[in-house]
SELO-770664 format. One record per residue (C-alpha): residue number from 0; x, y, z; residue in three letters. Coordinates in nm, 3 decimals, padded with zeros to 5 digits, always signed. Layout:
// SELO-770664
k  xx  yy  zz  r
NUM  X  Y  Z  ala
...
This chain:
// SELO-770664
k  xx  yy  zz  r
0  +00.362  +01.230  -01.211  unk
1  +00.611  +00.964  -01.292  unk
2  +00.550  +00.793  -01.613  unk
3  +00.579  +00.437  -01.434  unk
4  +00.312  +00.560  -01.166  unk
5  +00.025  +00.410  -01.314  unk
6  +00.179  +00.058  -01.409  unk
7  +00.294  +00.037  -01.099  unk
8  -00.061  +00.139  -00.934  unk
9  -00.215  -00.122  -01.173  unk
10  +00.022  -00.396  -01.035  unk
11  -00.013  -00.283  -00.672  unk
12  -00.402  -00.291  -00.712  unk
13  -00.401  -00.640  -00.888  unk
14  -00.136  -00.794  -00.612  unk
15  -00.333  -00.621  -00.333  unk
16  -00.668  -00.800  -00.421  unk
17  -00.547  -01.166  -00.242  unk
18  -00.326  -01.029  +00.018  unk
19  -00.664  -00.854  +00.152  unk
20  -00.806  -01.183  +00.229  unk
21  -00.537  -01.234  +00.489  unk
22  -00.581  -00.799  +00.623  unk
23  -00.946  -00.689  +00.601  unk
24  -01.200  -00.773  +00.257  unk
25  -01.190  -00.579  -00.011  unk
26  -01.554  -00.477  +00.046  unk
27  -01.414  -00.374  +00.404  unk
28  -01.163  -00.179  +00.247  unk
29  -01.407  -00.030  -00.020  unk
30  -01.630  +00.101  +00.264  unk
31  -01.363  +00.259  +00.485  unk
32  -01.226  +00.474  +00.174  unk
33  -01.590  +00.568  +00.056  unk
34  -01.672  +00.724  +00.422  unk
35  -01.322  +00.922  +00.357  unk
36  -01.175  +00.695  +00.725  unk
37  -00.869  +00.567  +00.481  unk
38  -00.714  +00.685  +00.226  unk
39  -00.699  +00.508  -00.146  unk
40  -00.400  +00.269  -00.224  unk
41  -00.325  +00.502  -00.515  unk
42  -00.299  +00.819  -00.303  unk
43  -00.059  +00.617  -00.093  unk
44  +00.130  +00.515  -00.377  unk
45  +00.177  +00.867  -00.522  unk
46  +00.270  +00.988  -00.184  unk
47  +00.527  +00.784  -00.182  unk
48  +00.613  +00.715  -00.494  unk
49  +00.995  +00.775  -00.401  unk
50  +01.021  +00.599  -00.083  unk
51  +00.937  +00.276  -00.265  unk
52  +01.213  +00.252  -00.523  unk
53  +01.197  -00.072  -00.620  unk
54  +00.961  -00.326  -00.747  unk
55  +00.596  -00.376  -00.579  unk
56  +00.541  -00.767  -00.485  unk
57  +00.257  -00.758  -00.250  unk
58  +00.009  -00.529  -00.053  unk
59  -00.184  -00.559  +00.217  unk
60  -00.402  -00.385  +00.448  unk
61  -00.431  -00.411  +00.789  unk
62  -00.535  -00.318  +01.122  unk
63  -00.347  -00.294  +01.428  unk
64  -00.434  -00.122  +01.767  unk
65  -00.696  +00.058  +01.591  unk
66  -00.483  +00.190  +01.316  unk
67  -00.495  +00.092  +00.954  unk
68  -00.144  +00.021  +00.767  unk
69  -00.122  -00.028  +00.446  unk
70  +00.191  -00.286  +00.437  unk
71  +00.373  -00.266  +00.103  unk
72  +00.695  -00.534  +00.000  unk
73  +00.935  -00.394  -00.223  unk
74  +01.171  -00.585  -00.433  unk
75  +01.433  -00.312  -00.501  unk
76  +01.679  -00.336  -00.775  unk
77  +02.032  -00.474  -00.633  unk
78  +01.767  -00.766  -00.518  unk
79  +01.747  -00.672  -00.160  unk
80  +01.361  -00.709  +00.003  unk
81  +01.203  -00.383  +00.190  unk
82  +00.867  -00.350  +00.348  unk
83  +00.685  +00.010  +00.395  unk
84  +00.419  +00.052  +00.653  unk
85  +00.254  +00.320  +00.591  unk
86  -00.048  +00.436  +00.761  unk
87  -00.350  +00.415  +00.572  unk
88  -00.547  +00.710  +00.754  unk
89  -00.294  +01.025  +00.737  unk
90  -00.077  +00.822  +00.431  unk
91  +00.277  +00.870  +00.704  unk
92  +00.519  +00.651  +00.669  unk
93  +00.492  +00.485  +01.000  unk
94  +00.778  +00.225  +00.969  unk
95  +01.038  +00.094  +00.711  unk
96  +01.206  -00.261  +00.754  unk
């Protein structure tokens, strides 16, 4: 494990906690991982530790069409903004703009 993994899972977790207001509650989100139907934002974020490469300025969680995505916005470093949708259930990356 990367020696920046848990900072960065530490920032992800504390700029995920308002951006759920706008996806589902956190106590939504707590339930869903606790019956195993999601998996945690730090599995996600080891799993794809690589593919974010950059800076992590906001999470959220969300559902769509029945699927949960974890939605994370990446500042990466020559400045240039990425977003990672990843789905929260199997932890695939569904979609990368």
């Amino acid at each position: 494990m990367s020696p920046a993994l848990p900072a960065i899972v530490v920032s992800a977790i504390l700029a995920a906690a308002p951006a759920w207001a706008d996806g589902l509650s956190a106590e939504r989100v707590r339930a869903l991982v606790e019956r195993g139907e999601i998996l945690t934002l730090e599995e996600i974020l080891k799993r794809h530790e690589a593919n974010v490469g950059g800076r992590i300025i906001e999470i959220e969680i969300e559902q769509k069409r029945g699927t949960y995505l974890y939605e994370i916005k990446v500042l990466r470093p020559d400045g240039r903004y990425r977003e990672l949708k990843i789905n929260a259930q199997t932890g695939e990356l569904a979609r990368e703009e």
